[in-house]
LOLODREN-721960 format. One line per 8 residues: for each residue x, y, z of N, C-alpha, C, O. Coordinates in steps of 0.2 Angstrom, whole numbers, plus 5000, padded with zeros to 4 digits. Each point is the difference from the previous one (the first is absolute). Layout:
X Y Z X Y Z X Y Z X Y Z; ...
// end
This chain:
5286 5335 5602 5006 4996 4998 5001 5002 4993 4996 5000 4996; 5009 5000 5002 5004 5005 4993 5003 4994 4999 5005 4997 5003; 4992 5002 4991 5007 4992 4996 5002 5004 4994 4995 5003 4997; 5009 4998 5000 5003 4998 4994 5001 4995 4998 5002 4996 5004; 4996 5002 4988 5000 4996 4996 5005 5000 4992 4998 5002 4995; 5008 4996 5008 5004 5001 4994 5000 4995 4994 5005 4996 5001; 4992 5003 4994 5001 4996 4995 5006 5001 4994 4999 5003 4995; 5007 4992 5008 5006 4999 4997 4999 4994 4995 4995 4996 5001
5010 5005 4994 5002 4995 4997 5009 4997 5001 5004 5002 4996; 4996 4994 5011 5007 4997 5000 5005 4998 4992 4999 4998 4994; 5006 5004 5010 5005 4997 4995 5002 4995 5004 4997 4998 5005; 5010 4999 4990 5004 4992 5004 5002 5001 5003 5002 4995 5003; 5002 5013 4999 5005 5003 5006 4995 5003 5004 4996 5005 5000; 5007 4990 5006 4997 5002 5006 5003 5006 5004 4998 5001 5006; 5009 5003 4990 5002 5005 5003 4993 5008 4995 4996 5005 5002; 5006 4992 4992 4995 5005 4999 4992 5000 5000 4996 5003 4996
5003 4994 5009 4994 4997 4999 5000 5004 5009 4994 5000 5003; 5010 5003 5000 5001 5004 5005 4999 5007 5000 4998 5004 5004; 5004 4997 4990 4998 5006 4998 4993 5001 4998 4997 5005 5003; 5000 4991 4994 4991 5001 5000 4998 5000 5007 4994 5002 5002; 5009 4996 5001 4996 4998 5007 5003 5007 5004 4995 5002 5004; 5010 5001 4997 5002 5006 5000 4996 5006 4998 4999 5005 5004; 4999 4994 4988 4996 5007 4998 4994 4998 5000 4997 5004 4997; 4999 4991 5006 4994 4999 5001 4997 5004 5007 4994 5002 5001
5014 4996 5003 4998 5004 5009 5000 5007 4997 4996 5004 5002; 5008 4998 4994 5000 5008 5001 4993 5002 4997 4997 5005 5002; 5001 4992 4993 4995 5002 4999 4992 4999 5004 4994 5002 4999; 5008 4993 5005 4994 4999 5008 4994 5006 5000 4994 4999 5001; 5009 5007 4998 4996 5005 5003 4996 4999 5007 4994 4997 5000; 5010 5004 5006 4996 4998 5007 4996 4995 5001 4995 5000 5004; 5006 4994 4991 5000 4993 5004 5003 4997 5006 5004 5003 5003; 4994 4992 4998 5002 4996 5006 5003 4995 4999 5005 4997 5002
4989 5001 4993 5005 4993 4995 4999 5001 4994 4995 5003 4998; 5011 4992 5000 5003 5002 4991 4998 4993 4997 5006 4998 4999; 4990 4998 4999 4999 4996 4997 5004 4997 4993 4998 5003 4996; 5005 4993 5003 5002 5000 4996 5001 4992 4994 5004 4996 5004; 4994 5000 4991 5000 4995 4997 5003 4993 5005 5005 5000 5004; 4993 4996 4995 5003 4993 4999 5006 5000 4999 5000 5006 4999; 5005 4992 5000 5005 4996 4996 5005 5008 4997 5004 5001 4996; 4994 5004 5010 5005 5006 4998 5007 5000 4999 5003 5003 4996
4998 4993 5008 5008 4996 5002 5003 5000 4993 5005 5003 4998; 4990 4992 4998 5004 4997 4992 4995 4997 4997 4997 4995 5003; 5000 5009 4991 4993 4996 4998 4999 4993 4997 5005 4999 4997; 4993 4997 5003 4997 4993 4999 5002 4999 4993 5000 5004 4995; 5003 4989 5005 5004 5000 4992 5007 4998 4998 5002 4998 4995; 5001 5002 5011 5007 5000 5001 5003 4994 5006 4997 5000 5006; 5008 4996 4993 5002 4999 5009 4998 5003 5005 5001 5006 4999; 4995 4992 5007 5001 5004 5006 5005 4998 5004 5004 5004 5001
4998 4991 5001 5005 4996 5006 5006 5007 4999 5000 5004 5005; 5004 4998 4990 5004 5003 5000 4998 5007 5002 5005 5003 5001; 4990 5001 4999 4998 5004 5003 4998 5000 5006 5001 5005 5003; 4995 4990 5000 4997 4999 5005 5006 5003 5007 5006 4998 4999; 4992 5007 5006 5003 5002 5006 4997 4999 5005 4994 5000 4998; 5006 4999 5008 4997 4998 5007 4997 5008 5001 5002 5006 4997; 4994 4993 5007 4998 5010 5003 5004 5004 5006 4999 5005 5002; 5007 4990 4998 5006 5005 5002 5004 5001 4994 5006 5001 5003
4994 4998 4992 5004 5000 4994 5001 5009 4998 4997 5005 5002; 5007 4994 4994 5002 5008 4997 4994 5002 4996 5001 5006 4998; 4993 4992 4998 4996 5002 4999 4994 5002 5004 4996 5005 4998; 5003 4991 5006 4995 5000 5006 5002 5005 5002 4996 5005 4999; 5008 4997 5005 5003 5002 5005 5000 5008 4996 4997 5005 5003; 5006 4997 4990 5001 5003 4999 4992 5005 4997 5001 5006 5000; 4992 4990 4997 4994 5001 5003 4997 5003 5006 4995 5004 5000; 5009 4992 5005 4998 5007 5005 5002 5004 5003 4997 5002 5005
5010 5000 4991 5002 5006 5002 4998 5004 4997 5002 5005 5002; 4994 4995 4993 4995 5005 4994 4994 5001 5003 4998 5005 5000; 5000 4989 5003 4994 5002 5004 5000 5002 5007 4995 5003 5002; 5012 4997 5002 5001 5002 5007 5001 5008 4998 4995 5004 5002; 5008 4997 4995 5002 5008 4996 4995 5005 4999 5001 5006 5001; 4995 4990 4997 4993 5005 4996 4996 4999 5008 4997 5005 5002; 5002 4989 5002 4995 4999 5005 4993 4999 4997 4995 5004 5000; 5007 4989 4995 4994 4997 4998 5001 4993 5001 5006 4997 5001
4989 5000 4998 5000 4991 5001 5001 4999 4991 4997 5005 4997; 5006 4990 5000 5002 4998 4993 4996 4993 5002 5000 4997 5005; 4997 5002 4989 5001 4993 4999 4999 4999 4993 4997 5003 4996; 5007 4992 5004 5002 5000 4991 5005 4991 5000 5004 4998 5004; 4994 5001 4991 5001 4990 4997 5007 5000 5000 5004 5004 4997; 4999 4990 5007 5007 4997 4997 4999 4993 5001 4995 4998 5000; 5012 4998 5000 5001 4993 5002 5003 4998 5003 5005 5004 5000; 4996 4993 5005 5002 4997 5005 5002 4994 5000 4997 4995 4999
5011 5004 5004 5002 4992 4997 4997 4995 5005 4998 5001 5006; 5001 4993 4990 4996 4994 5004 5002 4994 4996 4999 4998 4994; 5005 4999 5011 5004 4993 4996 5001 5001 4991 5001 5006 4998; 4999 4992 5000 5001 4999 4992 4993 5001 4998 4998 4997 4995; 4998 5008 5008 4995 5004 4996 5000 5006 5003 5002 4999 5006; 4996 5006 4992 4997 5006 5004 4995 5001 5003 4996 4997 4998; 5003 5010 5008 4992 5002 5002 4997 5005 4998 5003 5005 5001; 4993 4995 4996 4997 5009 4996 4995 5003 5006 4995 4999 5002
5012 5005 4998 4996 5004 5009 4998 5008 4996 5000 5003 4995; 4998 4998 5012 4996 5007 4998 5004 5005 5006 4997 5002 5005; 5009 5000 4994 5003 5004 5006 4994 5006 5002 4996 5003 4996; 5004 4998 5008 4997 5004 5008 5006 5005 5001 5006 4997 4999; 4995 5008 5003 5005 5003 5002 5000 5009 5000 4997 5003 4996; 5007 4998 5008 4997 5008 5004 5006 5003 5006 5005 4997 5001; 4993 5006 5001 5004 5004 5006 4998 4994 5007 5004 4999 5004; 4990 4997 4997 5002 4999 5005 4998 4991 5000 4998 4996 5004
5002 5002 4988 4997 4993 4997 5004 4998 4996 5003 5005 4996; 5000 4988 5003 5002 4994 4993 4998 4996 5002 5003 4998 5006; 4992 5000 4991 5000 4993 5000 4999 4997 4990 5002 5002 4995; 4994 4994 5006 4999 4995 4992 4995 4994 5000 5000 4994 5003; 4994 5009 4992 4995 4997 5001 5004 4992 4994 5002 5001 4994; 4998 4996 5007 5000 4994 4995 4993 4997 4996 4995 5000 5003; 5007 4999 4990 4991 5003 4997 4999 4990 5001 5005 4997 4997; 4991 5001 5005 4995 4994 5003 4997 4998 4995 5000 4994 5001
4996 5007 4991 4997 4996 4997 5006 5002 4992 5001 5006 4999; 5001 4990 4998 5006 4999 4996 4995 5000 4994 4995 4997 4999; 5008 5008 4996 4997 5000 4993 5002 4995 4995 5005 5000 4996; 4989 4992 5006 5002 4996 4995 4993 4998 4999 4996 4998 5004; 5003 5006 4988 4995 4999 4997 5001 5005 4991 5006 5002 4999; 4992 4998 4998 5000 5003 4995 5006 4998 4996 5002 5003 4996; 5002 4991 5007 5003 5001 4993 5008 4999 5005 5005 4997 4999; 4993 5006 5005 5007 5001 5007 4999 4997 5006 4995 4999 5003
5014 4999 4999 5001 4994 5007 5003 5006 5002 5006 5002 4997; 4991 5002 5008 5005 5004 5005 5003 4995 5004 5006 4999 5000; 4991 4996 5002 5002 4997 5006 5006 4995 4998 5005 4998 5004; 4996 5001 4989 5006 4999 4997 5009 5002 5005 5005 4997 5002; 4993 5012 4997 5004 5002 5002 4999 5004 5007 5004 5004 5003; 4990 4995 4998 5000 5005 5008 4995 4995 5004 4995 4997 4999; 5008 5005 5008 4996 4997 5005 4996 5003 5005 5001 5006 5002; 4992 4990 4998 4996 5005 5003 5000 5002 5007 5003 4996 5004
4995 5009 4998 4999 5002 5007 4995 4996 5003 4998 4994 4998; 5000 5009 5009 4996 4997 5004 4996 5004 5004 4994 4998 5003; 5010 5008 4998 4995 5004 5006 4998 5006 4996 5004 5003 4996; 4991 4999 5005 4997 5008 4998 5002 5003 5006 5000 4999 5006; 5003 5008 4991 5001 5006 5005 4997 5006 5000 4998 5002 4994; 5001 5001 5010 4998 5007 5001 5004 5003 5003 5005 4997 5003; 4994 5012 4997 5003 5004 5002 4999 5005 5004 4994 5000 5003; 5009 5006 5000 4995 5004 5004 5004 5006 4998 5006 5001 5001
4989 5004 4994 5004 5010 4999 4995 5002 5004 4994 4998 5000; 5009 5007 5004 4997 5004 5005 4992 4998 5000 4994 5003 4999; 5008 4990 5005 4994 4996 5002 4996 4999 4999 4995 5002 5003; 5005 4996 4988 4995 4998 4996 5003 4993 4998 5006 4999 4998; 4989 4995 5001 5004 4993 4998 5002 5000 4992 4997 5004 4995; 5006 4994 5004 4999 4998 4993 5004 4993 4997 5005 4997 5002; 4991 5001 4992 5002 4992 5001 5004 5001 4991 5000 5005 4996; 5004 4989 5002 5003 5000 4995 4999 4991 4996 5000 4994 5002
5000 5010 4991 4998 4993 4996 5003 5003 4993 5000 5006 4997; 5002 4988 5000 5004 4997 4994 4999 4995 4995 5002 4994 4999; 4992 5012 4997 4999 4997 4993 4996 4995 4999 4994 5000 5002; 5008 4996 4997 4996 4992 5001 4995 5000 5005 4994 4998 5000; 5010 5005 5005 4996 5000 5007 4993 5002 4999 4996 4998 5004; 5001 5007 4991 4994 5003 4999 4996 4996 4999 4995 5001 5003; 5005 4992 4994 4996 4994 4999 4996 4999 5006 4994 5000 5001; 5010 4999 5004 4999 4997 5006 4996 5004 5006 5002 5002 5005
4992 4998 4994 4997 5005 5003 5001 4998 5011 4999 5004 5004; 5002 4991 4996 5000 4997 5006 5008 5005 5004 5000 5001 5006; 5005 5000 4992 5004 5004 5002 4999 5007 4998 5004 5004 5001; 4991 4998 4997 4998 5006 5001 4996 5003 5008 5003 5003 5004; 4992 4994 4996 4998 4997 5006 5002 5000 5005 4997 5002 5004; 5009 4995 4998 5004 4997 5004 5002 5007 5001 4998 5003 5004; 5007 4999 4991 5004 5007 5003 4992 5007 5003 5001 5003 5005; 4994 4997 4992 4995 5003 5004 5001 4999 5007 5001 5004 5004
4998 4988 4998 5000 4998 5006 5004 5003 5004 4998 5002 5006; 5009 4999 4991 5004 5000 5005 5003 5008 4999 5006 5002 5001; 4985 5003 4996 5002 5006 5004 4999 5004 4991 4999 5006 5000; 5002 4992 4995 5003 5004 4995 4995 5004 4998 4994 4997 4999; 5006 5011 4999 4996 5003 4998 5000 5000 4994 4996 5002 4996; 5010 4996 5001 5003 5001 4991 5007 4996 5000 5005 4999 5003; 4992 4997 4991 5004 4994 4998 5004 5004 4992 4998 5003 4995; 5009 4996 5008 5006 5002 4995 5000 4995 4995 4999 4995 5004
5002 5003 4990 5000 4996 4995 5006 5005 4996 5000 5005 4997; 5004 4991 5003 5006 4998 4995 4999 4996 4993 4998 4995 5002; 5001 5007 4991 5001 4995 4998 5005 5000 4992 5005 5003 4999; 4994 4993 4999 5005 5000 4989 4996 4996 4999 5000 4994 5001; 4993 5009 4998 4992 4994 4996 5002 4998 4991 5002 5003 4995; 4998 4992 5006 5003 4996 4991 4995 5003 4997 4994 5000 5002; 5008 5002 4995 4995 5003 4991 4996 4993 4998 5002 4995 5002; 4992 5006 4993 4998 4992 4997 4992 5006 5000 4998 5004 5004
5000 4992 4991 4992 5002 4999 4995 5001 5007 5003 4998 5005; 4991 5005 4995 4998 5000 5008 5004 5001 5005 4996 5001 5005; 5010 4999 4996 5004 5003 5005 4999 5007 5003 4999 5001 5005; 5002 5002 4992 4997 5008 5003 4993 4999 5004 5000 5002 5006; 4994 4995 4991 4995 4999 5002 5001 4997 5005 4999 5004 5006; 5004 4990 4994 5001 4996 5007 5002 5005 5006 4996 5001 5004; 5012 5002 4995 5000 5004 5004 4998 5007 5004 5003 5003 5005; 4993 4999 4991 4996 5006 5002 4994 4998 5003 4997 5004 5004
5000 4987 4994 4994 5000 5004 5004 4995 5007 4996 4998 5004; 5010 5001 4997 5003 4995 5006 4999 5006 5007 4997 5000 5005; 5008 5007 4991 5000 5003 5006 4993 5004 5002 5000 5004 5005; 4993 4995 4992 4996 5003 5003 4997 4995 5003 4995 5001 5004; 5006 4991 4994 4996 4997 5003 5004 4999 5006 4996 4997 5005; 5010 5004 4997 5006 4995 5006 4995 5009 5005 4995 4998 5003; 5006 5007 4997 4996 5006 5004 4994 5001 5001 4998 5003 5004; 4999 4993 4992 4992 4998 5002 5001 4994 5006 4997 5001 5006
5007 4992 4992 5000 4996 5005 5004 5001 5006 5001 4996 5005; 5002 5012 4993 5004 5000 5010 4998 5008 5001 5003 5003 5004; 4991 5000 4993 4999 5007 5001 5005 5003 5004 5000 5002 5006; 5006 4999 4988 5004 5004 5003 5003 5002 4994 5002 4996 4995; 5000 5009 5005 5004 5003 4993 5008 4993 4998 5005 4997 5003; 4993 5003 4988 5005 4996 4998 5004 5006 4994 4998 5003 4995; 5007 4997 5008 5006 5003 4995 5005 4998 4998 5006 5000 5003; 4992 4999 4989 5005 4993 4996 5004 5004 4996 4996 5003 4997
5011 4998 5003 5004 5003 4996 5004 4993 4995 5003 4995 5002; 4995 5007 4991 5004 4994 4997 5006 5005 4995 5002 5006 5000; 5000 4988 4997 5008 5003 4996 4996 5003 4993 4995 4999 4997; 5009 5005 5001 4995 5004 4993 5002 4994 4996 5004 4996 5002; 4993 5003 4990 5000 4998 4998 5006 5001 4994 4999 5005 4997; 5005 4992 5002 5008 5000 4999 5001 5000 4993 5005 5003 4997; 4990 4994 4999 5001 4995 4992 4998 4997 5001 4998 4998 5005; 5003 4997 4988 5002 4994 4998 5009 4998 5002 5005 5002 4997
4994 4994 5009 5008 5000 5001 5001 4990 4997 5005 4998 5000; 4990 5000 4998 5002 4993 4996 5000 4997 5005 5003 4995 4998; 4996 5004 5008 4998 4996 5007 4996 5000 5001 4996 5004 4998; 5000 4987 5006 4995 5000 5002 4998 5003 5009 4995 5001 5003; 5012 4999 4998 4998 5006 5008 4997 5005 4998 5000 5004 4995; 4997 4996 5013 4993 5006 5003 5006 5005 5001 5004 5001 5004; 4996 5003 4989 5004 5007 5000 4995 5006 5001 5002 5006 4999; 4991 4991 5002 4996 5008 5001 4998 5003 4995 5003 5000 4995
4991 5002 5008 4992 5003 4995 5003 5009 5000 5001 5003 4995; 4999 4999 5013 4999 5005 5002 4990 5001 5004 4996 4997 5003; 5005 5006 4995 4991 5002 5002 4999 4999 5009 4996 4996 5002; 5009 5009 5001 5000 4998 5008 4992 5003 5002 4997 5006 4999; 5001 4989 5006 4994 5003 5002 4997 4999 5007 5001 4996 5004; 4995 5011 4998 5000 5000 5008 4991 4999 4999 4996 5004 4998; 5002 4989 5005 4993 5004 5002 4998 4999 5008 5004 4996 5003; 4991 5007 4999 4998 5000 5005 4996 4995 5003 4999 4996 4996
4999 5005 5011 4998 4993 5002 4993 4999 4998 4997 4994 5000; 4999 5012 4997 4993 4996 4997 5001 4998 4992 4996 4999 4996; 5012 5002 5003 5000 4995 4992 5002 5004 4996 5000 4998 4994; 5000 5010 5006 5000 5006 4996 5005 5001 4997 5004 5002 5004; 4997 4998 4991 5008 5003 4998 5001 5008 5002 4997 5005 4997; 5008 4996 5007 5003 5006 5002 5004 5004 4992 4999 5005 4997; 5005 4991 5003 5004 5003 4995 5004 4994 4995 5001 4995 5003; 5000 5004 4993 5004 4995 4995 5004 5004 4994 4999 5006 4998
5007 4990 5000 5005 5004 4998 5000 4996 4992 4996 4996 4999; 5007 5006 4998 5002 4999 4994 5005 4994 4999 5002 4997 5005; 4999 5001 4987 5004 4994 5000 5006 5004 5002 5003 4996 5004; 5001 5009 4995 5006 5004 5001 5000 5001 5006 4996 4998 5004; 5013 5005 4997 5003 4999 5005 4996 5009 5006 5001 5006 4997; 4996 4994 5008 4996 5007 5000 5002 4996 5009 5004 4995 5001; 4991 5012 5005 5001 5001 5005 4991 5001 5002 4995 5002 4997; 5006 4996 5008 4992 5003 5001 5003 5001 5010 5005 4998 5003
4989 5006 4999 4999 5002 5006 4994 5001 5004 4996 5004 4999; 5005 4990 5006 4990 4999 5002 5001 5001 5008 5004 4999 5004; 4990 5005 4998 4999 5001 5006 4993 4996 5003 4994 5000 5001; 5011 4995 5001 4992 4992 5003 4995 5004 5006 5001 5002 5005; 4994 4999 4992 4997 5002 5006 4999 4994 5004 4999 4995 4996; 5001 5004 5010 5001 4995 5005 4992 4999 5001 4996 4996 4999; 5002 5010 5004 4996 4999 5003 4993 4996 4995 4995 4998 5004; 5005 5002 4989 4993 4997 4996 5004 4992 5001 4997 4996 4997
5009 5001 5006 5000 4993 5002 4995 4998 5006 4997 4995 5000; 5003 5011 5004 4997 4998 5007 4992 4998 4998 4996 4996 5003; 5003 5009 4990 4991 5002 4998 4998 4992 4996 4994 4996 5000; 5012 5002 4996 4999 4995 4997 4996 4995 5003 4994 4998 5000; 5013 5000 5006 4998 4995 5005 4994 5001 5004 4999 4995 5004; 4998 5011 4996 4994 5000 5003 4994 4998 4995 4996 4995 5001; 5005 5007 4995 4993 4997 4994 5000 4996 4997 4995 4998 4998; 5014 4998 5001 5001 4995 4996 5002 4997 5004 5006 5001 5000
4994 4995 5006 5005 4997 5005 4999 4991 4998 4997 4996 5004; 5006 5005 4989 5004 4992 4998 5003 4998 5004 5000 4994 5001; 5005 5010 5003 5005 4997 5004 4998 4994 5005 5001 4995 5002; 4993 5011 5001 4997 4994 5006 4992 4998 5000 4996 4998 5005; 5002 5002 4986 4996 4994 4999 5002 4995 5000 4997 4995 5002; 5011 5004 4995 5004 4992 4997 4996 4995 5006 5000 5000 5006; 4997 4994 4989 5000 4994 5006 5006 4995 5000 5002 4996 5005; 5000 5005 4988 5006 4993 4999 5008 5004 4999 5001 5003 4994
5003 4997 5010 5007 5002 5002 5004 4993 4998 4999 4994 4999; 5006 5011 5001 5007 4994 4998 5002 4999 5008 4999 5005 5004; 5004 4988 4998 5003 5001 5007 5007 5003 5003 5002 5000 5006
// end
């Protein structure tokens, strides 16, 4: 399985921010899927409600005619309206998929009330490229190692990670050791694309480190990118999930499960 990992730095315009997502596919080089940030839509910092489109919306929609075109699955961050707050979804979408993961654990910590302005999801999802699962997770979500787990369950070889990680001391650390510990705990390939690291924009929103990283399911960092805006290109061998789960089979030591 061939992922591309685009690490963009969003703007406030969510048409130009179409364009990144546009020159990202073309530069896929025989990918399957195009991974792309959190919050691609419109970065962290600004209103969302007035950005926010449903996933039949002219942005959504217009997402997967970029990926139907190329015949690649996209998945890359926008917002989605929900009463007088929004959802921070993680669009899914391809030639023959849309859907929208809704990200489940709300970044209110450090300083920041996501849940202020977005409401949380409920269901983790998975997906299927030429019948391989794959699960999807949003940022915050990394904390949580029990919905890592969960999407293994329900089949995933490699968990997609969207994120815009807030800058702050030990933060790189944090997330360089989240994504190898979230792949040890679901031995299964985790690949976290975050937003590059923009500046100092005078906000306390999670506008992004950069530093996307893929490790494998015995915890290994495969590849890790810079704080700048770059592209990386990984080919998951599948097959060392199967080896994990034989030498490491975490999955079916667990005694205490969530219900």
């Amino acid at each position: 399985m061939r992922v591309a990992v685009s690490q963009i730095s969003s703007t406030t315009d969510p048409r130009s921010n179409l364009e990144l997502v546009r020159d990202a596919v073309r530069r896929a080089e025989g990918a399957r899927v195009v991974l792309l940030p959190e919050a691609t839509m419109c970065r962290f910092g600004v209103p969302l409600g007035p950005v926010a489109e449903p996933l039949d919306g002219p942005w959504a929609s217009a997402v997967h005619e970029i990926a139907a075109s190329h015949d690649v699955v996209v998945v890359a961050g926008m917002f989605t309206p929900s009463g007088d707050r929004v959802t921070n979804t993680l669009l899914v979408t391809g030639p023959d998929i849309h859907v929208g993961y809704d990200k489940i654990h709300l970044f209110d910590a450090f300083g920041f009330q996501e849940s202020r302005t977005v409401a949380p999801g409920a269901e983790p999802v998975v997906f299927e490229v030429d019948g391989v699962t794959l699960g999807v997770a949003t940022c915050y979500d990394i904390r949580f190692p029990e919905l890592f787990t969960t999407l293994a369950d329900k089949g995933a070889s490699a968990v997609l990670v969207g994120a815009s990680w807030g800058a702050g001391p030990g933060k790189k650390e944090q997330w360089e050791l989240l994504v190898r510990a979230r792949a040890l705990d679901c031995t299964s390939f985790v690949v976290a694309c975050g937003q590059a690291y923009p500046g100092d924009l005078g906000s306390s929103a999670p506008t992004g480190i950069g530093y996307s990283t893929v490790a494998d399911p015995f915890g290994n960092i495969v590849v890790q990118l810079s704080e700048q805006p770059s592209d990386t290109i990984v080919d998951l061998d599948l097959d060392s999930v199967a080896r994990a789960r034989e030498v490491l089979p975490v999955l079916a030591n667990r005694r205490l499960t969530s219900s």
